[in-house]
C-alpha positions as YAML, in Angstrom:
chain: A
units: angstrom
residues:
- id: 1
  name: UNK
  ca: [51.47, -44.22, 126.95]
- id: 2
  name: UNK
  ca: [52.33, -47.62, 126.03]
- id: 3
  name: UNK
  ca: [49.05, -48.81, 127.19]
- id: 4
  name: UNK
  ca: [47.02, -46.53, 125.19]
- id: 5
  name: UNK
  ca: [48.48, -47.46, 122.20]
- id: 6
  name: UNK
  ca: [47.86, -51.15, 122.62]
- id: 7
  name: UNK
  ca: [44.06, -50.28, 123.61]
- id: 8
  name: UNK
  ca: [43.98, -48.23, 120.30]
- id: 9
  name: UNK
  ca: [45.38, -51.47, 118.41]
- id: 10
  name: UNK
  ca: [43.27, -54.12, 119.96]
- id: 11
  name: UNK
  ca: [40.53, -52.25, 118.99]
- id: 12
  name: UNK
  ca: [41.38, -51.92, 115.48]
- id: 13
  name: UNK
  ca: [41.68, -55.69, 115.59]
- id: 14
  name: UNK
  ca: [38.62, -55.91, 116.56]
- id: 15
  name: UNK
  ca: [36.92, -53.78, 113.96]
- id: 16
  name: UNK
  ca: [38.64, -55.09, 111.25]
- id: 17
  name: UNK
  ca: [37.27, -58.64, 112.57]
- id: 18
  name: UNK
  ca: [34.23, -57.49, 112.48]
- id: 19
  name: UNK
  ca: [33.98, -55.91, 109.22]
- id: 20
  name: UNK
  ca: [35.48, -59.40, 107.86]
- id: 21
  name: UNK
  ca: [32.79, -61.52, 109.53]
- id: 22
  name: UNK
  ca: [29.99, -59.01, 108.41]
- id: 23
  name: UNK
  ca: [31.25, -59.29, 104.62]
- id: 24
  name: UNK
  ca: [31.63, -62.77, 104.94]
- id: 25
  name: UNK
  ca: [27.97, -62.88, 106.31]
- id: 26
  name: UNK
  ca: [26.88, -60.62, 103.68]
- id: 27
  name: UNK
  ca: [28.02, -63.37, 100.77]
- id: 28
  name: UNK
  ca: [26.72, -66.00, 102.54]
- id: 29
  name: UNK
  ca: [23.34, -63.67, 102.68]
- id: 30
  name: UNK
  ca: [23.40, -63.01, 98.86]
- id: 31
  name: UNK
  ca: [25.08, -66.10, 97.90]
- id: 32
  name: UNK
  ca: [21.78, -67.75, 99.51]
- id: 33
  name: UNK
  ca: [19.15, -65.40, 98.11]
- id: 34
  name: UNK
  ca: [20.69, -65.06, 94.32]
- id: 35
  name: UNK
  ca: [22.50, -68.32, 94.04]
- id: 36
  name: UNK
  ca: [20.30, -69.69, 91.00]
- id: 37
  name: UNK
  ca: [20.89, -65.93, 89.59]
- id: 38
  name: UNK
  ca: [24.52, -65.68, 90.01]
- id: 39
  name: UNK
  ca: [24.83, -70.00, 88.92]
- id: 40
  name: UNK
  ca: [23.00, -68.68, 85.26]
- id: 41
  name: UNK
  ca: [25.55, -65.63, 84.53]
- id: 42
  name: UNK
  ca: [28.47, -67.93, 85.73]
- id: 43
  name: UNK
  ca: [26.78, -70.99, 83.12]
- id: 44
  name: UNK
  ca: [26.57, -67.84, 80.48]
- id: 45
  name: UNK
  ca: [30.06, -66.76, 80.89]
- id: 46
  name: UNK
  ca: [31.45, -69.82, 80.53]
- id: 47
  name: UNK
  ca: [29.34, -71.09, 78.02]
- id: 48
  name: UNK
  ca: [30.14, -67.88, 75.85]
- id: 49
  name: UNK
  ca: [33.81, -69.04, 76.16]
- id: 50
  name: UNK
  ca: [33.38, -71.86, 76.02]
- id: 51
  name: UNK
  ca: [30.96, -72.85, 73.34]
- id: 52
  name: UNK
  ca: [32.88, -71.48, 70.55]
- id: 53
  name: UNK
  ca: [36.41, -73.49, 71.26]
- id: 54
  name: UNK
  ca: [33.68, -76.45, 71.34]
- id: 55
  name: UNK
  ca: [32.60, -75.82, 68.01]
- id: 56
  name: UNK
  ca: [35.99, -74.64, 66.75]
- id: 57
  name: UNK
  ca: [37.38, -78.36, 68.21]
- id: 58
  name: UNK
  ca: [33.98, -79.65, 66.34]
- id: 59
  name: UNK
  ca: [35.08, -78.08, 62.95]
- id: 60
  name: UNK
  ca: [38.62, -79.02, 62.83]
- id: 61
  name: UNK
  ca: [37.50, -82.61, 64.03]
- id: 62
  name: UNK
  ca: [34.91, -82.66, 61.22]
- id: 63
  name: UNK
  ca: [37.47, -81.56, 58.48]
- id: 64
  name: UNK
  ca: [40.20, -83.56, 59.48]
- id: 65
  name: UNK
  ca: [37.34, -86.61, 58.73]
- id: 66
  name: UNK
  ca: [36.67, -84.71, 55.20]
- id: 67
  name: UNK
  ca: [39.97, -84.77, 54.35]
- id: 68
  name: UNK
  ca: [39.79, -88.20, 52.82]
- id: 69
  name: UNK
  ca: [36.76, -87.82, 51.18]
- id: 70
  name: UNK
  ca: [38.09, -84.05, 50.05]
- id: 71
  name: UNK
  ca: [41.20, -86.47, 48.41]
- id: 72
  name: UNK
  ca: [39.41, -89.12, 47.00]
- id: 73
  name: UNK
  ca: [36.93, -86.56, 45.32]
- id: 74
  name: UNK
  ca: [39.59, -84.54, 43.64]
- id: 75
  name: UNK
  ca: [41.17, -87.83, 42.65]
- id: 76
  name: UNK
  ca: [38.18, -88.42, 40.78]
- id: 77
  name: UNK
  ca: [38.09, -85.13, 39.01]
- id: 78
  name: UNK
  ca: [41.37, -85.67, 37.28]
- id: 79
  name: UNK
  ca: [40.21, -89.02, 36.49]
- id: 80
  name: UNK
  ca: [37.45, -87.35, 35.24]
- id: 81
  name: UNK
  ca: [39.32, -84.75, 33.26]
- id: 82
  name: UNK
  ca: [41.78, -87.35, 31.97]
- id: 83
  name: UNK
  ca: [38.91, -89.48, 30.36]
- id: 84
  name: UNK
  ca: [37.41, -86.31, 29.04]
- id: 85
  name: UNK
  ca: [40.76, -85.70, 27.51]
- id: 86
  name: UNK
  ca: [40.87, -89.19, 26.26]
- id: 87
  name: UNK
  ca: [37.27, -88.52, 24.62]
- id: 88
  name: UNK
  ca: [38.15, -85.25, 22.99]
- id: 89
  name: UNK
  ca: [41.23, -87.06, 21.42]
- id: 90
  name: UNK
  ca: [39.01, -90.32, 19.99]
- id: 91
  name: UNK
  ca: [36.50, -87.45, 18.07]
- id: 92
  name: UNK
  ca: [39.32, -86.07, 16.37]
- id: 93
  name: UNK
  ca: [40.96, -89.35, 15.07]
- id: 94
  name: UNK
  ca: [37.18, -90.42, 13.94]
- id: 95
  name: UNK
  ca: [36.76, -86.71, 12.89]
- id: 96
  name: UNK
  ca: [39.54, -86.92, 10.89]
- id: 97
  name: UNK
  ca: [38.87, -90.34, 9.49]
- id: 98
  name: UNK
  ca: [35.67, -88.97, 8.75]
- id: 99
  name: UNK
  ca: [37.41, -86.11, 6.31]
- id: 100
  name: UNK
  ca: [39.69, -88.77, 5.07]
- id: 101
  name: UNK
  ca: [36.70, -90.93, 3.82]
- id: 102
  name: UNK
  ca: [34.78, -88.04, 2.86]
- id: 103
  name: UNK
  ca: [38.00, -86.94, 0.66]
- id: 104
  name: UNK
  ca: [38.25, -90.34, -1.12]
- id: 105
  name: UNK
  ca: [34.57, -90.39, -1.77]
- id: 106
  name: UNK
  ca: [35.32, -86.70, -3.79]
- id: 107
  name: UNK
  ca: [38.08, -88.62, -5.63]
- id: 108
  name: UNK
  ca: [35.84, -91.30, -6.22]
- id: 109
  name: UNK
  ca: [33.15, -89.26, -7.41]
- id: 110
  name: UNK
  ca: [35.41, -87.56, -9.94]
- id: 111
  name: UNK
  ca: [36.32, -91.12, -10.82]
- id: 112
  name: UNK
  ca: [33.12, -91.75, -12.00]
- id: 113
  name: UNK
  ca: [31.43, -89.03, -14.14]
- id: 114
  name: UNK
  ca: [29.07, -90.34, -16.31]
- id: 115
  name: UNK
  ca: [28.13, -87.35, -18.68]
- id: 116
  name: UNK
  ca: [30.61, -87.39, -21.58]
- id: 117
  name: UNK
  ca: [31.37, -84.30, -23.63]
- id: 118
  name: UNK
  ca: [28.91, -82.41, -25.30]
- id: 119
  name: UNK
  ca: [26.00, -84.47, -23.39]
- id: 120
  name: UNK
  ca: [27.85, -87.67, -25.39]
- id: 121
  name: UNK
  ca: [27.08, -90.61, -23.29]
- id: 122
  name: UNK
  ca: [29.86, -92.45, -21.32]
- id: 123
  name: UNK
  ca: [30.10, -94.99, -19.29]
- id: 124
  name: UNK
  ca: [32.08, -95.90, -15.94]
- id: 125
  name: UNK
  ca: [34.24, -98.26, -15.81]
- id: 126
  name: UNK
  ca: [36.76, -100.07, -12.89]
- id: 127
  name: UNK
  ca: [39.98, -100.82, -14.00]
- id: 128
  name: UNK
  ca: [40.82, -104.55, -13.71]
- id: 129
  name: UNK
  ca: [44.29, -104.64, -14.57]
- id: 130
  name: UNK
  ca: [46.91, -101.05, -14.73]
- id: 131
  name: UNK
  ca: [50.39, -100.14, -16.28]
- id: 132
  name: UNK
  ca: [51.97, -101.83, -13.42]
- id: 133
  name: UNK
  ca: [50.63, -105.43, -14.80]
- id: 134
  name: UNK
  ca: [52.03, -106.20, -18.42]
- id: 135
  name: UNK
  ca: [51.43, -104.60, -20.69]
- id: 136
  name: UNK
  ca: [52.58, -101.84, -19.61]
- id: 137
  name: UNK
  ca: [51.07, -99.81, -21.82]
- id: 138
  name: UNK
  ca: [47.50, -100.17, -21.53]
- id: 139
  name: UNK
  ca: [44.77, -101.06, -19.16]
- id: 140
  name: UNK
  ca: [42.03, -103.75, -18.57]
- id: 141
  name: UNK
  ca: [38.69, -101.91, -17.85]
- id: 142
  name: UNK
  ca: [35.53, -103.91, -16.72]
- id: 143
  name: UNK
  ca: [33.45, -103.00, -19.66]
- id: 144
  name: UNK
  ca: [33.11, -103.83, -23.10]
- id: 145
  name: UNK
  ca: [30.50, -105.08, -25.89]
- id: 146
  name: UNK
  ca: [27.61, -105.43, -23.13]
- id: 147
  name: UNK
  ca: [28.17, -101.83, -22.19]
- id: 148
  name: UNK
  ca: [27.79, -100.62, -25.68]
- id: 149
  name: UNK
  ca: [31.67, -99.46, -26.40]
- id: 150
  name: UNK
  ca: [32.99, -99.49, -29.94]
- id: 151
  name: UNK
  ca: [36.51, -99.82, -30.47]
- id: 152
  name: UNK
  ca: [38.28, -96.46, -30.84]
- id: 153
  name: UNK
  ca: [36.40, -94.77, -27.67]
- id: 154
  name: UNK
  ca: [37.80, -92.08, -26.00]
- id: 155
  name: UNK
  ca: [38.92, -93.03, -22.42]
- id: 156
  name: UNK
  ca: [39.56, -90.25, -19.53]
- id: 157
  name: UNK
  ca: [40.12, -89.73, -16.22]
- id: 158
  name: UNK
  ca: [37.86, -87.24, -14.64]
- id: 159
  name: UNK
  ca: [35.97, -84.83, -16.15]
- id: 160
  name: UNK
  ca: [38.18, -83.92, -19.32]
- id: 161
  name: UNK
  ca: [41.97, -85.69, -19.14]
- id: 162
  name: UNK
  ca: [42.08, -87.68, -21.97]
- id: 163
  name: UNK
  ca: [44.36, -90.99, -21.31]
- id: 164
  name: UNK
  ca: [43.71, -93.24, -24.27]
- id: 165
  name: UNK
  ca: [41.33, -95.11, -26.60]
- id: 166
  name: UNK
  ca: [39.96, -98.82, -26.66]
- id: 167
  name: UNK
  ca: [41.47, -101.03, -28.70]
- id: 168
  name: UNK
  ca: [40.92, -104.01, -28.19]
- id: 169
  name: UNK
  ca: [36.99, -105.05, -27.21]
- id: 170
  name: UNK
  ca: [35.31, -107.87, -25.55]
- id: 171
  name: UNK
  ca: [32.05, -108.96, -24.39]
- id: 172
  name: UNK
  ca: [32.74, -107.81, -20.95]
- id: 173
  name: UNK
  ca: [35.92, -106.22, -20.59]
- id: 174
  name: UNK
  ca: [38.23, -104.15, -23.31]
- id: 175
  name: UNK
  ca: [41.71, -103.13, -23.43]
- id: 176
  name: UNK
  ca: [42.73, -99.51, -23.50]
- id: 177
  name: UNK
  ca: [46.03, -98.21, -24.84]
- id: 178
  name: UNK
  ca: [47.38, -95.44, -23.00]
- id: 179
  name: UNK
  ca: [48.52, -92.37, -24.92]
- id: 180
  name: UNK
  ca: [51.50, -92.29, -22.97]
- id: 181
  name: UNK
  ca: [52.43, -96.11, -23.49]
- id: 182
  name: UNK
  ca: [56.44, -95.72, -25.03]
- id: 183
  name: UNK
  ca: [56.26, -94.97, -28.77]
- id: 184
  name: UNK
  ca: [52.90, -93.61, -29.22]
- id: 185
  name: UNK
  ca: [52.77, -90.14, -30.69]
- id: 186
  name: UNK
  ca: [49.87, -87.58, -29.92]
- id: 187
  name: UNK
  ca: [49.41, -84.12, -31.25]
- id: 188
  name: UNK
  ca: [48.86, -81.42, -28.86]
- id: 189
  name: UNK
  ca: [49.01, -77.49, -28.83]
- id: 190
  name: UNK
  ca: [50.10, -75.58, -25.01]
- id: 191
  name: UNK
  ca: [47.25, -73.68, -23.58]
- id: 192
  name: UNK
  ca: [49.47, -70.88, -23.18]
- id: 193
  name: UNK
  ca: [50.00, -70.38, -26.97]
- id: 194
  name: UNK
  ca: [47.66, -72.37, -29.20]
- id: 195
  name: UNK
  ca: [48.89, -71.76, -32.38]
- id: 196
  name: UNK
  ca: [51.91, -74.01, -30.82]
- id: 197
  name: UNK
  ca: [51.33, -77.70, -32.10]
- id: 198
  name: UNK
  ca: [53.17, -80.50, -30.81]
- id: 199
  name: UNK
  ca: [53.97, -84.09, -30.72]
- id: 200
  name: UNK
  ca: [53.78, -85.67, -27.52]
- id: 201
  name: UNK
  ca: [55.63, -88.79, -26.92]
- id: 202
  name: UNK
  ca: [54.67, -91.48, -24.75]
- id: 203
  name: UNK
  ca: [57.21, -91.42, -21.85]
- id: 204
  name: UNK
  ca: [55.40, -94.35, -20.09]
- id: 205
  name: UNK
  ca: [53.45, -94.01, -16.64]
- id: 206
  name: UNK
  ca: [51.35, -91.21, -17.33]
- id: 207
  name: UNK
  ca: [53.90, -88.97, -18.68]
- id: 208
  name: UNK
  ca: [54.89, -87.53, -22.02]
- id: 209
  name: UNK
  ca: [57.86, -85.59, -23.44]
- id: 210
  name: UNK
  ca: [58.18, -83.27, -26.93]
- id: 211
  name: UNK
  ca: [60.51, -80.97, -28.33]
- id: 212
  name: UNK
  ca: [60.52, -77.26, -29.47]
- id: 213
  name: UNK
  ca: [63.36, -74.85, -30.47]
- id: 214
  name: UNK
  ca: [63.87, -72.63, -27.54]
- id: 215
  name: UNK
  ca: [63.22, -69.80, -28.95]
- id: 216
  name: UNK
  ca: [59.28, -70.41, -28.42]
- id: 217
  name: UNK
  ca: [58.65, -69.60, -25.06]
- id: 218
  name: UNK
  ca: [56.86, -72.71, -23.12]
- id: 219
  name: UNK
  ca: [55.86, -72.20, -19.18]
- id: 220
  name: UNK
  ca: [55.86, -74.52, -16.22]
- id: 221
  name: UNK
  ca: [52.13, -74.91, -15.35]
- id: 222
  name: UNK
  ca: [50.79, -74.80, -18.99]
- id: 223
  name: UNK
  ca: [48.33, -77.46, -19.86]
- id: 224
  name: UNK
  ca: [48.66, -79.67, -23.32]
- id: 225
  name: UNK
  ca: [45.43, -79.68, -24.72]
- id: 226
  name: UNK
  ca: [44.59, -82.15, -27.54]
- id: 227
  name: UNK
  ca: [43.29, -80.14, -30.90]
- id: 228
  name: UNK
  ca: [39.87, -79.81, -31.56]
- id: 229
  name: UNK
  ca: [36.70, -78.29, -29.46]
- id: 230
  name: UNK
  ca: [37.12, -81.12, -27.08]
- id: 231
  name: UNK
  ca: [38.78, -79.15, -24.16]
- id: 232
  name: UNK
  ca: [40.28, -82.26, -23.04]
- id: 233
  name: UNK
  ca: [43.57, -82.30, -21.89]
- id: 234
  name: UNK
  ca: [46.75, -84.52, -21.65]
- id: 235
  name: UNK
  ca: [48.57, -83.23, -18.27]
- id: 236
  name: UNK
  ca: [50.99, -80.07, -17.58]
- id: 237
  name: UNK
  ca: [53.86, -79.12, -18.30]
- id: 238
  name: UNK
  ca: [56.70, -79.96, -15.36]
- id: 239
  name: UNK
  ca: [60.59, -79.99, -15.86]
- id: 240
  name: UNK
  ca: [61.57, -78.00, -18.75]
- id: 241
  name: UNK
  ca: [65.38, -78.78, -20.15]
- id: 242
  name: UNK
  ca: [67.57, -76.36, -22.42]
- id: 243
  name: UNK
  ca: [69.89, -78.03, -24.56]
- id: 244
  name: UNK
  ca: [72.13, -75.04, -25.68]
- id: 245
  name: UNK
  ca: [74.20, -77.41, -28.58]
- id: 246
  name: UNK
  ca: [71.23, -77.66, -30.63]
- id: 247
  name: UNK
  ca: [69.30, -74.47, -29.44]
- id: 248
  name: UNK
  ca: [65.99, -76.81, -28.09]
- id: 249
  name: UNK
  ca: [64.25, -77.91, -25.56]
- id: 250
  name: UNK
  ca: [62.92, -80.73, -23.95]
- id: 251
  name: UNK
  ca: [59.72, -80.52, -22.46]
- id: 252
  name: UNK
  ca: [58.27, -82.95, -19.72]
- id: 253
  name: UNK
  ca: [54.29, -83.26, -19.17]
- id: 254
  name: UNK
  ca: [52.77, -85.23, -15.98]
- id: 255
  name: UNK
  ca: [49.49, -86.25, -15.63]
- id: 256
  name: UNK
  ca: [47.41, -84.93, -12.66]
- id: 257
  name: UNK
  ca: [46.88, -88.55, -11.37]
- id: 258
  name: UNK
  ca: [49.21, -91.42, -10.09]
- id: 259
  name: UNK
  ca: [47.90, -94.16, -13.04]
- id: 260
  name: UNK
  ca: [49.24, -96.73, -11.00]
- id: 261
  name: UNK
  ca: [47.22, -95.80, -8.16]
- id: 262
  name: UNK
  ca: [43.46, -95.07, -10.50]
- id: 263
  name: UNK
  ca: [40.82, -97.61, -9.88]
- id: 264
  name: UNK
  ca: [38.24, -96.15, -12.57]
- id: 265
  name: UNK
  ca: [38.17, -94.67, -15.50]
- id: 266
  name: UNK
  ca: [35.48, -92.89, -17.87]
- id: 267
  name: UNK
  ca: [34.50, -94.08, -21.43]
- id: 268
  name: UNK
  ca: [32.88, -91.84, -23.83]
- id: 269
  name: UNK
  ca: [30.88, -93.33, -26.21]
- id: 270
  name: UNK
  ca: [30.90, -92.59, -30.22]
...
């Protein structure tokens, strides 16, 4: 019994050796007939893995050597955006030189009209000498006999604000006394009630003062216009103080201009 089990075991050695050395024949056999085949899907599989953590590794290799570049270029654009900034900021300081200029050219220009009233001829003038340079009361204008004025001329600022007369004239320059020099008296009517006539007083600098019971009704704002169909005016009406004791009031006029600050003037002839 024992030995007929053993036979049955060396025998199944000996099949199983076979069937080993037959497979192990049959590789060699195909391994030597398809090599080339079985070497280009091996190359393909690993190239298919491969290849793509080569040119992953390539990528991240090739950014890492853009990143200084990638810096460098965005330090550029907010240099770039800074001086663009910088730009924008120098047109609006010469923009807004440029409306500065073109505002003192308007004042200029309303400085020198040239066309007195009623088509009356007049004549521009620059003032040499103001209120701020004795006297006090009057100016020095760079015009006189050669420019055809006559003593007694109307002299205004503007269009139609009447500021004086020439009084004194030379060959080339003339004095002007200015209606609101201390102690000179002008009559006037408000623009808000012409059948109102005044006295204005000189109250030096461009200003005047007059008086009125206050019962007659007078309005910041008004204008004093001086009689006649001139249309000129002397200034507007500003602070307005009540004096209950004597049931008056004391009126204060300002010129539209700073005197002290006018470099022209307008003379209307005749």
């Amino acid at each position: 019994m024992t030995t007929k089990m053993s036979y049955r075991l060396d025998n199944l050695k000996k099949r199983k050796s076979t069937k080993t050395v037959l497979i192990l024949l049959l590789v060699v056999v195909v391994f030597y007939f398809f090599s080339e085949s079985i070497l280009r899907i091996g190359y393909s599989v690993v190239s298919a893995i491969a290849v793509p953590l080569w040119r992953s590794e390539s990528n991240i290799r090739q950014d890492i050597f853009a990143l200084p570049a990638l810096i460098r270029s965005k330090k550029l654009l907010v240099d770039e955006n800074d001086s663009l900034r910088q730009s924008l900021a120098d047109i609006n300081v010469e923009l807004q030189s440029y409306k500065n200029l073109q505002k003192e050219n308007d004042n200029l220009m309303a400085e020198l009209g040239n066309v007195g009233e009623h088509g009356k001829e007049s004549v521009s003038a620059p003032i040499l000498s103001g209120p701020n340079i004795p006297p006090y009361d009057g100016l020095i204008i760079d015009a006189g006999l050669k420019n055809g004025l006559s003593l007694g001329d109307k002299v205004l600022y503007g269009e139609n604000e009447l500021i004086g007369e020439v009084s004194q004239l030379y060959n080339q320059t003339a004095k002007v006394t200015l209606y609101s020099g201390f102690g000179i008296s002008t009559d006037a009517i408000l623009s808000g009630a012409k059948d109102v006539h005044v006295v204005a007083e000189g109250f030096g600098s461009g200003d005047y003062y007059f008086e009125l019971p206050s019962s007659i009704l007078v309005n910041e704002g008004e204008f004093l216009l001086i009689p006649g169909g001139g249309s000129y005016i002397l200034g507007k009406v500003g602070n307005i103080q009540l004096d209950i004791t004597t049931a008056s009031q004391k009126v204060l006029v300002t010129s539209s201009f700073n005197i002290r600050s006018a470099r022209f003037v307008r003379v209307t002839k005749g």
